[in-house]
Steps between C-alpha positions, in 0.01 A plus 500: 500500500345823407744813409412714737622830266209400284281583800582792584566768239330848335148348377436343844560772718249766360614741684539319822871625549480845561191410745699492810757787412482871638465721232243244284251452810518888573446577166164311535396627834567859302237396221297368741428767781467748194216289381323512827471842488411480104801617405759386226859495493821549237842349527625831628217546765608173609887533481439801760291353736735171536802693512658297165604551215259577144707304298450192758139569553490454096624185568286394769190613341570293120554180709180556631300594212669234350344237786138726500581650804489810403293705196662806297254788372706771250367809478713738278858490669366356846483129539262426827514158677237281653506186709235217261300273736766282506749734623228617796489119561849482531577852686204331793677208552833656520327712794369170679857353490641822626223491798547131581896584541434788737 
């Protein structure tokens, strides 16, 4: 019989445990509303509009450049953050789960 630890651990999940927490699927409705309107987002703008904390939006946001969710830009002091066509993948079928719950 299979261990099932060995099934289940960092390298499998990708990022697929902070996909169905708060702050984590806010943070990429944030990124992805602003890119709608062609706009692009730092951890700060974020922290504000989901009413958390920077330091946990850092957080948030390295697990998911870490899975290609997300993509960083630096320019001088200001780091700006993206969603990568897998994150836009991800973010729509987040919203389709959402709407078939409703």
């Amino acid at each position: 019989m299979e261990n099932k630890t060995n099934l289940i651990n960092k390298s499998n999940l990708n990022g697929l445990e902070l996909l169905f927490l708060k702050k984590p699927v806010a943070t990429l409705l944030a990124l992805d509303e602003a890119s709608k309107i062609g706009l692009v987002l730092t951890a700060s703008q974020i922290a504000k509009m989901i009413d958390c904390t920077y330091t946990h939006v850092l957080k948030i946001t390295r697990e998911f450049y870490w899975a290609d969710f997300i993509d960083k830009k630096k320019t001088d002091r200001r780091v700006f953050l993206t969603l990568t066509d897998k994150g836009s993948k991800i973010i729509d079928a987040i919203k389709t789960i959402h709407n078939e719950m409703e």
